[in-house]
N, C-alpha and C positions, 0 to 999 in steps of 0.2 A: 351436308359436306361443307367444311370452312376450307376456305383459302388460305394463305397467312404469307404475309410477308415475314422471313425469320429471319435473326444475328443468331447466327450460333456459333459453338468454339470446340474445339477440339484436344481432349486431355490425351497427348502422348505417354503420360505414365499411366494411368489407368486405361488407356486403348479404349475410349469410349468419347461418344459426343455430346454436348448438351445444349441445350438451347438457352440461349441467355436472355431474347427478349426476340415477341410476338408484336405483330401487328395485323388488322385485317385486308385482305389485296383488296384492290380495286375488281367492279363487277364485271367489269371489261377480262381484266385479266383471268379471272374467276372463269369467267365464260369459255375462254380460249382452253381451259386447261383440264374442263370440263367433257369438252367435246369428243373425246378420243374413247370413253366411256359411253358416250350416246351412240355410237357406231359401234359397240361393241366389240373392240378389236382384242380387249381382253377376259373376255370370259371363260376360255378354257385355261387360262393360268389361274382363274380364280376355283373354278372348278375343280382344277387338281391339287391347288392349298389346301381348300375348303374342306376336301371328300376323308382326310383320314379322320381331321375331328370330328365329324359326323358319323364313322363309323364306329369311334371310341366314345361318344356320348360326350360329348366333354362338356361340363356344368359352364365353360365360358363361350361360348357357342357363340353366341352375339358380339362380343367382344373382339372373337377370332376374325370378326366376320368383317368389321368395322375395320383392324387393323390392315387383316388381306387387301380392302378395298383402295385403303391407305397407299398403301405398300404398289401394288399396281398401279392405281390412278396418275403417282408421280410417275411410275418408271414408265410410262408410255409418253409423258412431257418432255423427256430426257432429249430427243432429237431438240426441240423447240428453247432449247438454256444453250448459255453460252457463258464462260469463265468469263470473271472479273476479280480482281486485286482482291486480297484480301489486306487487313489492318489487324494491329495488335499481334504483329506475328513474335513470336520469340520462341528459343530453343533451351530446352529441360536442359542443365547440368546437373550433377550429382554432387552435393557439396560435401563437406566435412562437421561436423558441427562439435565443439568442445566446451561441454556439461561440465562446468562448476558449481559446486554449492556455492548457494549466497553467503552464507555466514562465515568459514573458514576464509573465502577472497572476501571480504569486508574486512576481515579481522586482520588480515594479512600487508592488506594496503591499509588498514589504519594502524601498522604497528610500523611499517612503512614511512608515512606522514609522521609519525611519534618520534621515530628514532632519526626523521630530520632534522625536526623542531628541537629536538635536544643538543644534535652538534649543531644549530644555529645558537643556537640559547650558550653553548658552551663557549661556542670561541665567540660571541659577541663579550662573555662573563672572562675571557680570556683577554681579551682584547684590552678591557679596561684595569685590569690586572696591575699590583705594583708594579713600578718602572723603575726602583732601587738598583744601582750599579753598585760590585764589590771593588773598589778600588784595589789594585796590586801593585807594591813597587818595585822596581826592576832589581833590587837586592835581592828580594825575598822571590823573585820570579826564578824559571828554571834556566832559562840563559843568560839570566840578567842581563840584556839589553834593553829592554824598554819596559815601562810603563804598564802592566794592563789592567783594562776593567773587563769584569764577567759583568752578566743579569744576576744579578740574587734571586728573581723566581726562576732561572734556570735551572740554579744551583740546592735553591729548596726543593723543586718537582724531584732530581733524581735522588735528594733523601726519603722522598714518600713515596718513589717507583721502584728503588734497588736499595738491596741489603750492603753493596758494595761501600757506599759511602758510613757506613756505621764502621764495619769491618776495618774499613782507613782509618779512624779517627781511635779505634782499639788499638789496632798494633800500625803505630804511624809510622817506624823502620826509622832508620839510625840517618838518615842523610841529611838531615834538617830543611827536607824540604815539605815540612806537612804542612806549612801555609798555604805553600802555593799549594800542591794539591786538595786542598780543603775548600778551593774556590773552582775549581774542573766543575763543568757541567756535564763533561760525560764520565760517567762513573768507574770505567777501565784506569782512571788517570786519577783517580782517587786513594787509591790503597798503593806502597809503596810494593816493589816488585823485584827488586835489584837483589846482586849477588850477594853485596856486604851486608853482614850482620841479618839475615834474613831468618826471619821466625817460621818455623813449621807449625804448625794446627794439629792439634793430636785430640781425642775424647776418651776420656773415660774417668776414674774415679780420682781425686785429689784431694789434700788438707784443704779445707777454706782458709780463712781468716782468725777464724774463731776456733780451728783446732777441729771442726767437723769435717767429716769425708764428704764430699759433694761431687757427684756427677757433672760433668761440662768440659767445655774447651780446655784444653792444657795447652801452653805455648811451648813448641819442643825447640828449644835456639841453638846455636853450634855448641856452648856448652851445658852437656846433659850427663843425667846419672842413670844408670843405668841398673834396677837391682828385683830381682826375683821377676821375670819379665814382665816390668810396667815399671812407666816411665815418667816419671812428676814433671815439671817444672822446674830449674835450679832457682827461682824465688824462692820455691816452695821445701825443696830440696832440706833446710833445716829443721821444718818442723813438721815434715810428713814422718808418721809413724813407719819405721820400718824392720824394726824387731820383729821377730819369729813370724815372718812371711814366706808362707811356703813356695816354693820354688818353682812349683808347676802351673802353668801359665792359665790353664782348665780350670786349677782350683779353687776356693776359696781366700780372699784377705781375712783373715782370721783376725776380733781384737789381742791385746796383751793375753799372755797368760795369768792363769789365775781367776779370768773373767768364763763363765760356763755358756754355755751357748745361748739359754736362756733369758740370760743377763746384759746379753748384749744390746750397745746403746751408739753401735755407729753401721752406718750403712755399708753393705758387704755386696761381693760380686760370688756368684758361684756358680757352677755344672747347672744346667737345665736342667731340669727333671724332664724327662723324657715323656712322659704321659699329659704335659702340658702342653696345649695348640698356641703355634704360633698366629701373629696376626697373618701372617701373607696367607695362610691358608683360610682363614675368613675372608679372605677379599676375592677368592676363587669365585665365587657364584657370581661375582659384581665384576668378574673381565673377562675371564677363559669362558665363565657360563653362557651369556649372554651373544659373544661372540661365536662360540661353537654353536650355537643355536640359531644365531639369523643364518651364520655358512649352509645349516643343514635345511632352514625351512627354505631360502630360495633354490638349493640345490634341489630338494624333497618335491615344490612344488612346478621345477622344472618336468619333475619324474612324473608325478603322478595325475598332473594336468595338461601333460601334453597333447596334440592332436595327435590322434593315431594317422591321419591322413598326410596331412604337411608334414609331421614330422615320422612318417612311416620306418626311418633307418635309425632311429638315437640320433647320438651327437653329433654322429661326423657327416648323418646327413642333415644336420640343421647347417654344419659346418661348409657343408658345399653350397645348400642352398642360399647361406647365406644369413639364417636367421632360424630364432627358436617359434613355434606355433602352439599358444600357450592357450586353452580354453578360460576364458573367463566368465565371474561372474552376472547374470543376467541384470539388467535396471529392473526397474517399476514395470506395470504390467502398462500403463497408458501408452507407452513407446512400442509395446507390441499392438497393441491397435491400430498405432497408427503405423503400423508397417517398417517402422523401425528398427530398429536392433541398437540397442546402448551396453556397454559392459565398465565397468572400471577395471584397470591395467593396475593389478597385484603387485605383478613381479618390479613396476615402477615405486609402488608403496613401498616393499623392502627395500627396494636400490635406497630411497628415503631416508627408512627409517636406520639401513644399516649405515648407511651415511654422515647423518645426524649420533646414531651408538658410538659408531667409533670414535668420532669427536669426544666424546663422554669418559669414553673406557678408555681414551688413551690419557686421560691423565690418574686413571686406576692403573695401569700400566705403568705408567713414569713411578706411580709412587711402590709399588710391587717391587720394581728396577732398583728405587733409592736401600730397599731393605740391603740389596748387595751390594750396594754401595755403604751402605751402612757397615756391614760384617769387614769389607773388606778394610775399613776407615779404624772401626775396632783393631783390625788385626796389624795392621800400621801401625797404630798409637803405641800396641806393645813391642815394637820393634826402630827406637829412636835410630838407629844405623841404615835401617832401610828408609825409601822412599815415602815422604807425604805430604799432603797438600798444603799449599801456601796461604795464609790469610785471603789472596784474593783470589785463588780457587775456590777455596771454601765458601767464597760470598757467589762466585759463579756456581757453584755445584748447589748452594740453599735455592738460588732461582729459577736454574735450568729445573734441578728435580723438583721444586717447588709449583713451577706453573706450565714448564712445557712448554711453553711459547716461544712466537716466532723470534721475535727482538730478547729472548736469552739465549735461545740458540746461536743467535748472530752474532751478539757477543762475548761467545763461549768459544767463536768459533773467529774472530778478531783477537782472543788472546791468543789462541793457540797457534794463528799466524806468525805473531811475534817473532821476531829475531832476538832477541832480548827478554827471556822470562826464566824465572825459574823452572826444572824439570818435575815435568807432570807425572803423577803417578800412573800406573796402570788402570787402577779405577776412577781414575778421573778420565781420561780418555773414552775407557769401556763405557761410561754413563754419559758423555756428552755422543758418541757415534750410536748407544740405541736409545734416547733422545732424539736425535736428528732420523733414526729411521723410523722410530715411532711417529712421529710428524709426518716425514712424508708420506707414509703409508697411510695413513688417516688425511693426508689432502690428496693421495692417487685414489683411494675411494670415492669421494669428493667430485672428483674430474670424472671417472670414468661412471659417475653417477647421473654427472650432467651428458655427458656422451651418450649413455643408453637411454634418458630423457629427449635429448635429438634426436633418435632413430628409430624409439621403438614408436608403433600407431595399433593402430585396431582397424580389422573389418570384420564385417558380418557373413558368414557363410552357413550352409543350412548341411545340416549333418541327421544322418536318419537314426531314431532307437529304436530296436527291435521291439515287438509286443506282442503278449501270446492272446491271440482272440482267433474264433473262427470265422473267416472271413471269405464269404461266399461269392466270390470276386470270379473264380473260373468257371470257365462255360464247356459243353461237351454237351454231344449229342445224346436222343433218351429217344428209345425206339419205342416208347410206350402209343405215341399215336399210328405211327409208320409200322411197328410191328417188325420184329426180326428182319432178317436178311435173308433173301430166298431166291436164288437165281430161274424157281421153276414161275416165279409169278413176276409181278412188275415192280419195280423200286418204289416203297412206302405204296403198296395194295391197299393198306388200308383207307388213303384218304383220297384212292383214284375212283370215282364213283360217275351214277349217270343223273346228269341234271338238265332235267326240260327236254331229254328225249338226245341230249347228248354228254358225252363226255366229260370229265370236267376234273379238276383237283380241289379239293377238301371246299366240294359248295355247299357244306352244310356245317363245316366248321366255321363259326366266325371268329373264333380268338385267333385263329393261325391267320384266317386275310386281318383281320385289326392290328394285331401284333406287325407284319408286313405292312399296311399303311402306315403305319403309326413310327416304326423302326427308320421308314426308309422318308419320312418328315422330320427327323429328327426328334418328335414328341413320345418314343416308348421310354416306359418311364425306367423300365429294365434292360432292355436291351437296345442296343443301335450299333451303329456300321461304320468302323474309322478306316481311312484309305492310310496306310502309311505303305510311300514309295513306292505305290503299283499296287499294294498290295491290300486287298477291303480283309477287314477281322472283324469277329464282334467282340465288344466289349461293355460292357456293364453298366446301366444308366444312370442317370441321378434320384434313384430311389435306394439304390445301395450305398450310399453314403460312403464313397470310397473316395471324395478329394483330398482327405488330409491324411494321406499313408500311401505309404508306396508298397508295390508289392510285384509280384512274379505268378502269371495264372497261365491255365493251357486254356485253348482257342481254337475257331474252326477259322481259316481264313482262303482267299482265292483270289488267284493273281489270272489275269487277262490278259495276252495280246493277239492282237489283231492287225490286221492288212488291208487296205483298199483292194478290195474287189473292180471295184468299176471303172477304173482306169483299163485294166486286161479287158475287160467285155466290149462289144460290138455294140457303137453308137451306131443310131440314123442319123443317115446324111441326108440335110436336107437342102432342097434347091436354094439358092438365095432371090432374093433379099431374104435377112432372119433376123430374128433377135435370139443371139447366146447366148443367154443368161450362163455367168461364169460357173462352170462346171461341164459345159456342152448339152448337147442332145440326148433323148431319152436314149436306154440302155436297152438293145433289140434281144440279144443272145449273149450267155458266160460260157459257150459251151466250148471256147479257145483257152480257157482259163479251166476247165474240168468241171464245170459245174451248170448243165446243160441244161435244167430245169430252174434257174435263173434270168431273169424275175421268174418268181415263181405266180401262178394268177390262173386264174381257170376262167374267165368270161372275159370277152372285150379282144382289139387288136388294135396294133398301131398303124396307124395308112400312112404311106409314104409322107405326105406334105404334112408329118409331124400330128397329127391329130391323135390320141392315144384315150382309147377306151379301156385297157385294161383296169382289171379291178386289183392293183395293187397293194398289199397291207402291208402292215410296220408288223415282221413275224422274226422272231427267235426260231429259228431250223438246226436241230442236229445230225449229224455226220456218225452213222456204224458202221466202215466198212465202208460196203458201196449204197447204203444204204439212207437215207436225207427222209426225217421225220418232222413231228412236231407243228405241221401245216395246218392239219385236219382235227386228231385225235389224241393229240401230247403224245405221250408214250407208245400208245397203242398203234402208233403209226409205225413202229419197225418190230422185227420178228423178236430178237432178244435185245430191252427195253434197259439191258448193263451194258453201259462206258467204261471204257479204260477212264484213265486218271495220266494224262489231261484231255479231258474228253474237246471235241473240233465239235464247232456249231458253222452256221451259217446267215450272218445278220443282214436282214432287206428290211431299208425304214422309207418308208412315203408318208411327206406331210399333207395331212386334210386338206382341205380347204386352201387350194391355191389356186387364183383365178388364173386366165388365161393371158399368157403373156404380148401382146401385141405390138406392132413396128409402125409405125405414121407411113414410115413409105412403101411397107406390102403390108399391108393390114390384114389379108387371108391368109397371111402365112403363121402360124403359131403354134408354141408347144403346150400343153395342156398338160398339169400336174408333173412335170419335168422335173420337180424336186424331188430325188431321191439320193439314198446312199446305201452302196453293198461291198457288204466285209466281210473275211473270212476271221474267225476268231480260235485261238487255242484256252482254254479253261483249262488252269490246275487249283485241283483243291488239298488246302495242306492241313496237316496238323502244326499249334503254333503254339509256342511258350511266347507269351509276351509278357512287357515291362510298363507298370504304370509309374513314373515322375510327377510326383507331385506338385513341386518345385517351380517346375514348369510347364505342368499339365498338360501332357505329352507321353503318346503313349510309343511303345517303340517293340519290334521284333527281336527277341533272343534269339530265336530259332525255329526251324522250319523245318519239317520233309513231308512226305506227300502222303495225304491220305488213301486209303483204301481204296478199289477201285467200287466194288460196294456201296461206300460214303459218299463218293463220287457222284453214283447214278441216283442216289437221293437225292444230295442236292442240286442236282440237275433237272430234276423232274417239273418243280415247276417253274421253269424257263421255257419249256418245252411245251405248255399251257399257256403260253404266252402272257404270264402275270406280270413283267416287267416292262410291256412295251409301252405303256404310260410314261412309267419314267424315265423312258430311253429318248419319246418325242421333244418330252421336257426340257430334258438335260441340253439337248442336239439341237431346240430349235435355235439359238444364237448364232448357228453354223448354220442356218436353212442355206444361203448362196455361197457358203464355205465347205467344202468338204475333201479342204485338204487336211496335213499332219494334225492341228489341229482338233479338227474332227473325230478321227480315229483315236484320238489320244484322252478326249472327253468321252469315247464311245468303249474306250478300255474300260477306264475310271467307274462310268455310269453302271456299266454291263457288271462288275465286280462287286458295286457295292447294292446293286437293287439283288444281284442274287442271296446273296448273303444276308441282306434285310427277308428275302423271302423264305428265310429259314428259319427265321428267328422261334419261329412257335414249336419247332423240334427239337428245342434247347432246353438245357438243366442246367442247375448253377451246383459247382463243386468247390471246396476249399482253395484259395490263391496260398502260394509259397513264400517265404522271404518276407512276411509283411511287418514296416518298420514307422514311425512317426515321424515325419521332419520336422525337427527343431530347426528354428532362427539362432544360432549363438556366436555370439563374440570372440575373437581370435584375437589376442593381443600378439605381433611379430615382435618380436625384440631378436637386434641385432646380436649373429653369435658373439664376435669379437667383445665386445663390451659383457655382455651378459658374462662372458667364461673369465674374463679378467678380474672381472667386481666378484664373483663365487671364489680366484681365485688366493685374491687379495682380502677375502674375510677369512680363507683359512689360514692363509699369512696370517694373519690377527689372531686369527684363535690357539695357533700354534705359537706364535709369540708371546703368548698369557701364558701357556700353559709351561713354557720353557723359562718365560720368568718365575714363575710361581716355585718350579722346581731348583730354579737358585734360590730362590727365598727359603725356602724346608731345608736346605742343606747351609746358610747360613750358622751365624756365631749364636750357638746355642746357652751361652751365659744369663743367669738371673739376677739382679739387683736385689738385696735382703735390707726391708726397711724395718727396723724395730717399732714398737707400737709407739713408743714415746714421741716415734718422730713424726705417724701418720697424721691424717685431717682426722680421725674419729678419736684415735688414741686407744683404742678398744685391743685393736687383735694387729698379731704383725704383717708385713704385707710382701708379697713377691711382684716384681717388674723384670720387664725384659729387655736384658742391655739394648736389643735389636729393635726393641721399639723405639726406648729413648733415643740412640743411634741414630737412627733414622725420620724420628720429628726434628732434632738439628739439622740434618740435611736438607728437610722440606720445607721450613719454618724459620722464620726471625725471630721467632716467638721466644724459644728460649734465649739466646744471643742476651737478646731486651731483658728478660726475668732476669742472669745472671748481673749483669749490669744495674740493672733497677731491685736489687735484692725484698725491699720492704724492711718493714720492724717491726714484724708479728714473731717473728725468731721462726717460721718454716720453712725459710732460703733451702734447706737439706732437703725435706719431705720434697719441697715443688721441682727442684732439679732432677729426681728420677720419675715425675712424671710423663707421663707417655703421649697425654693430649696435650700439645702446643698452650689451648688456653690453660691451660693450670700450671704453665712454670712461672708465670706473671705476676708478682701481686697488686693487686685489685680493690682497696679495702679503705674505708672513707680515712680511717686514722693514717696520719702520717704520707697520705698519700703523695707523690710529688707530681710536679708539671712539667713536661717537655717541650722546649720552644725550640726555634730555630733560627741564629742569628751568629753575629759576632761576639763572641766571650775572649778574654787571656788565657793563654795557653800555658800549662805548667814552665816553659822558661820565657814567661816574659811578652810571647809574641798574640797581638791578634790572631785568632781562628774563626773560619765559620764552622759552624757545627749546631749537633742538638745542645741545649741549655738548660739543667738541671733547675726549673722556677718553684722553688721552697720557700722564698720570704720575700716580702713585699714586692709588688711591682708600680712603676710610674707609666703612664701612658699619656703620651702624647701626638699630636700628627696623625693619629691612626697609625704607630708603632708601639712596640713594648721593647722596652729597656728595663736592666736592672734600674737599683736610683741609684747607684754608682755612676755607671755610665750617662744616665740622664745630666746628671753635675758636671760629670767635665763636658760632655760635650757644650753645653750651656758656658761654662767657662771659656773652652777654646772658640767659643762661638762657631761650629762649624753646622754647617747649612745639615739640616734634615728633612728638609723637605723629600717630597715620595720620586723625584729624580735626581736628587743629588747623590756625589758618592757617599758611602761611607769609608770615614778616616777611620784608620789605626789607635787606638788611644794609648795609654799608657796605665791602666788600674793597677792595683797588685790585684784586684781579686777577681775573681770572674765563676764562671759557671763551669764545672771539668764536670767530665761522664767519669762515674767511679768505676773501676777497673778492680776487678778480685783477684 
């Protein structure tokens, strides 16, 4: 035997102890702790640990033995310790832990750091940026009172940010104030706007220059003509063809007569053929689709992943409780090992990814929107008396429907403040207000994305799956050893037999006593004896493999209460001096309490001065009537050996071995085995549905009613044999000077569950009910409000595709007729659709650019009914020209800032480009060019003009 000085610690989540570090005690102490073992004061505790393994054989024998000794040795030192402080103390919480992949948060924060680095890198690149002022003088200014200078890179950023400043410098309006507005850095202040002389923006087919029909802007001005509904230009007015054009606005511009359809060599509008798909219906799967389809999958996997638990009512009871209970997927299996539960939150992916769509599809949206903006734009152009758009609508409607954005909404929505503009059409209104709800709707997704990223979390809860196995989990009784039910003989006859010349229960059976030691040790490996609430059952060991499954079994179980008997009974009184050991004087007669042959003892008496020879034992007695058995011969001590149910016993326990109690100041006076206790006890034996919890490993009572009276006297029989009174000394002896509530309450418990262990070998195992597996899984809560908002604001989205799309199919059904002569192949003729070109003007500056930058490949006609923005451009090494951005003469005379048509040579100096026009005079007038001085006005005749068709 080692001593050991121990550190140990104590894990409150796993409810277990361990030792962290040993050392050897000193011999001294060794000795002290030793000694309570050499006195023997525990041997019958080892005795009765010891005695089931011995009767089961059990191969660790030695082991058992060494532990037992263990286990005793300390608890008898237990008086001799005394608490001291402990160190290291700390308390478990339960944390949170939030599982990112490495790679995506790597990727995230270094896209993070990138897109610093770049607005650092940008505005330091800014910073250092021209410092060019546009001089302006207060003539050519708009109130001419003073003097002003703009930034020229002010004034150059909003040529390469906005279509508006282009638009200005086309139709610059009769006021002569295109100077000063040609130096505005905010682009609303660039194009003119006023009531006189104000040009309308029309599209559709025109004379060019060259006598060709050309798709593109038409300037519709207060004087216009008006003839077969379509409307030129009065520029253009004398040399657009207008002979035998038919009158119907649907149908075709026809060439001259005399020309066969065949033959034809200029570009025509006509009736749609019907069997021909528009584009808005190609862009269906790429906005109504995708939208329709995240609304269905997080609505879908609200549906179909729900908890049936938490969310047991639908919606409205997520809606009370507050929150949807959404099962999610399981992690890796390492996190179940380690007794974790991980899941990743689904329906926060969609929030996501529907978040980031919608950003996407709302500018497939906007441009869906532009088609009917397009149709309606058409249907204008042919209607010069009605309502349409102004030059600088038109530059606001190319950018609004062009990119959606915040800063063209804003200044779609600054003009239309105005107190002073021209009147806006209908379709220009209709496309800046679903524009602006397209945006918002796609930034309330946004928000109410981040909102249900605030609130929704995960916990782990354990939810059981049903599984079809046979599972041999219930227990019931099997009268194969006991033999039928027979009221003419004794309860189980068969295993009441005579051994050694007396009486006895199953002394030749040893499975049924090994089973019973073994059961009521807690070591059968099948069966044992759980007390729930009063109440001992058996239930099924750990050789049945039933921790991981819960399930519903029937059961024998039997509940116990009992009474102090010896309080009622007649103590001796003994003379004093005494010593009372707490509980009083031996117990003389119970026959004031009914029970007259209490103590019950056939040899010995008590003499007055407390000396008591009786031969009292620790006996189990049963009550028939008026009849008290069980003393002698079990059963065969009363006439008919059947109980009712709850059958009445009668419990007397005297502990062995207790010396005689003595008083220093009357030393002859003493009580002599004075320890005892007597109880009256009620026994019901039930039949039991019980419940195994997995979860929590914890077994629990469904239900209960009373077994047979029959069943009863079986399992009563051997108590009446007195086979539990071992375990009843056991249990009680911690109460030897105690034998109050306590007592009895231990003496309930004890008596319940030893009988019911001595059953155990009359037992069969039948199928258990209801058996299910617990699963570990994942519960993501997502708050209702958010979740119902964001499901409801994607069907908004999907319903607003699909209502665009059906203006877009019922738009201007018109096709453009290109002869072969005039295609890029030259091969075969070609058909376009007003509605598309239409509508790349809307969206695009592209054409705007093409029309104005014609080229001199002679296909200005083919590339103007182009439908793709890049192909109304031309592009082509020959003849190609250069577009600066500076000061050129303005057709009467005056400086302009603008773009700079650079065709023939250029001089560079200072780090600027100038014509060599201008490089001369300025050189002449000697005016300063350095990169902060102003620029003057000059005087050229020639300069750089944007040609205009």
């Amino acid at each position: 035997m080692t001593y050991l000085d121990v550190i140990a610690q104590y894990d409150p989540i796993a409810v277990k102890w361990v030792i962290a570090e040993t050392s050897l005690s000193r011999p001294e102490l060794a000795s002290i702790l030793w000694t309570p073992m050499i006195f023997q004061l525990w041997t019958d505790d080892l005795h009765y640990a010891f005695t089931p393994y011995m009767t089961t054989g059990d191969a660790d024998l030695f082991d058992i033995l060494a532990s037992s000794i263990s286990k005793y040795g300390m608890a008898y030192t237990a008086p001799l310790m005394k608490s001291t402080a402990a160190f290291n103390v700390t308390t478990p919480q339960p944390v949170a832990l939030g599982l990112y992949p490495v790679a995506p948060t790597l990727l995230l924060v270094g896209c993070l750091y990138i897109y610093s680095l770049t607005s650092l890198i940008i505005f330091s690149l800014s910073c250092t940026s021209n410092k060019l002022v546009i001089f302006v003088p207060r003539e050519l200014t708009r109130k001419k009172e003073a003097d002003k200078q703009r930034s020229a890179l002010d004034v150059a950023q909003s040529w390469l940010t906005d279509p508006l400043p282009l638009i200005g410098s086309v139709f610059p309006g009769d006021d002569g104030q295109q100077v000063a507005r040609s130096t505005e850095s905010d682009p609303l202040r660039q194009v003119y706007d006023g009531d006189w002389g104000l040009v309308k923006v029309g599209i559709g087919l025109y004379k060019g220059t060259k006598g060709n029909m050309m798709f593109g802007l038409m300037g519709q001005s207060q004087s216009q003509t008006r003839r077969h509904d379509y409307v030129f230009s009065s520029l253009e007015e004398g040399t657009a063809s207008l002979d035998k054009v038919p009158t119907d606005g649907d149908t075709t511009i026809l060439p001259p007569p005399g020309d066969s359809l065949d033959d034809r060599s200029a570009v025509l509008m006509i009736p749609r053929d019907p069997s021909i798909s528009d584009h808005p219906q190609d862009l269906v799967p790429l906005s109504s689709g995708p939208e329709v389809e995240r609304s269905c999958s997080a609505d879908g996997w609200l549906s179909a992943f729900h908890d049936p638990v938490e969310n047991r009512g639908g919606i409205l009871y997520a809606l009370r409780n507050g929150s949807f209970a959404i099962t999610e997927p399981s992690a890796s299996e390492e996190f179940l090992l380690s007794q974790t539960q991980a899941g990743t939150l689904r329906i926060l992916m969609f929030s996501s990814f529907a978040s980031h769509l919608s950003s996407v599809a709302s500018t497939i949206l906007v441009t869906l929107l532009a088609y009917r903006a397009a149709a309606q734009w058409l249907h204008a152009s042919e209607n010069p008396d009605g309502v349409n758009i102004t030059p600088i609508q038109y530059g606001l409607l190319v950018r609004t429907l062009g990119s959606g954005s915040l800063m063209s909404i804003i200044n779609t929505l600054r003009y239309v403040r105005r107190s002073k503009r021209a009147k806006t059409p209908r379709f220009f209104k209709e496309s800046l207000f679903s524009v602006t709800g397209i945006y918002l709707l796609t930034h309330v997704v946004g928000l109410v994305d981040l909102w249900l990223h605030s609130g929704a979390r995960a916990v782990s809860v354990t939810r059981s799956i049903p599984i079809e196995v046979e599972a041999l989990y219930g227990i019931t009784y099997s009268d194969i050893k006991c033999g039928p039910f027979n009221r003419t003989k004794l309860p189980c006859q068969n295993l009441v037999q005579i051994y050694n010349g007396e009486i006895s229960f199953a002394p030749n059976d040893g499975p049924v006593r090994a089973g019973y030691d073994a059961a009521i040790s807690d070591v059968n490996p099948y069966l044992k004896s759980e007390s729930i609430n009063g109440t001992a059952i058996l239930v099924p060991g750990a050789a049945k493999t039933y921790q991981s499954r819960d399930f519903d079994f029937h059961t024998h179980g039997l509940r116990v209460q009992c009474a102090n008997l010896r309080d009622q009974c007649e103590r001796l009184v003994a003379p004093p001096p005494q010593l009372l050991v707490r509980g009083g004087g031996p117990v003389t007669n119970c026959s004031k309490a009914g029970y007259p042959r209490i103590p019950y003892h056939t040899t010995g008496e008590l003499s007055p001065s407390g000396f008591d020879t009786r031969n009292i034992e620790t006996l189990v007695m049963g009550i028939i009537g008026e009849e008290m058995g069980g003393m002698s011969n079990g059963t065969e001590d009363f006439t008919s050996a059947w109980t009712s149910n709850p059958a009445s016993t009668v419990v007397q326990i005297r502990w062995p071995n207790v010396t005689t109690y003595d008083a220093a100041e009357a030393p002859f006076v003493a009580y002599l085995n004075a320890l005892d206790l007597y109880a009256t006890c009620s026994l019901t034996y039930m039949d039991v549905l019980a419940h195994y919890d997995s979860t929590e490993s914890e077994w629990s009572i469904l239900e209960a009613n009373l077994s047979s009276s029959e069943l009863a006297s079986v399992f009563w029989t051997p108590l009446m044999f007195q086979w539990g009174n071992d375990e009843l000394l056991h249990a009680l002896k911690p109460y030897v000077t105690d034998r109050g509530e306590q007592a009895i309450e231990m003496l309930e418990n004890t008596l319940a569950k030893a009988n019911m262990a001595l059953v155990t070998g009359l037992m069969r195992f039948v199928p258990a009910s209801n058996v299910t597996t617990p699963r570990l899984i994942s519960l993501g809560l997502y708050p209702a409000a958010p979740t119902l908002l964001l499901i409801t604001c994607l069907y908004i989205h999907s319903l607003a595709a699909i209502a665009i799309f059906l203006l877009g199919c019922t738009s201007n059904k018109r096709i453009i007729f290109v002869p072969r002569q005039l295609t890029r192949d030259g091969e075969r003729e070609e058909e376009r659709s007003a509605l598309d070109v239409a509508q790349a003007w809307l969206t695009d500056p592209l054409p705007l650019i093409g029309s104005l930058f014609p080229g001199k490949d002679g296909r200005e006609v083919a590339r103007s009914v182009e439908s793709d923005p890049l192909h109304h451009v031309y592009d082509s090494v020959w003849g190609l020209g250069k577009v600066g951005i500076g000061l050129y003469k303005w057709s009467t005379g005056d400086m302009i800032f603008g773009l700079m048509r650079q065709s023939h040579p250029r001089s560079r100096r200072y780090g600027r480009v100038f014509s060599a026009e201008d490089v001369e005079i300025v050189l002449q007038e000697k005016s300063p060019i350095s990169g902060d001085a102003e620029i003057q006005p000059c005087c050229d005749k020639e300069g750089g003009t944007v040609p205009v068709d």
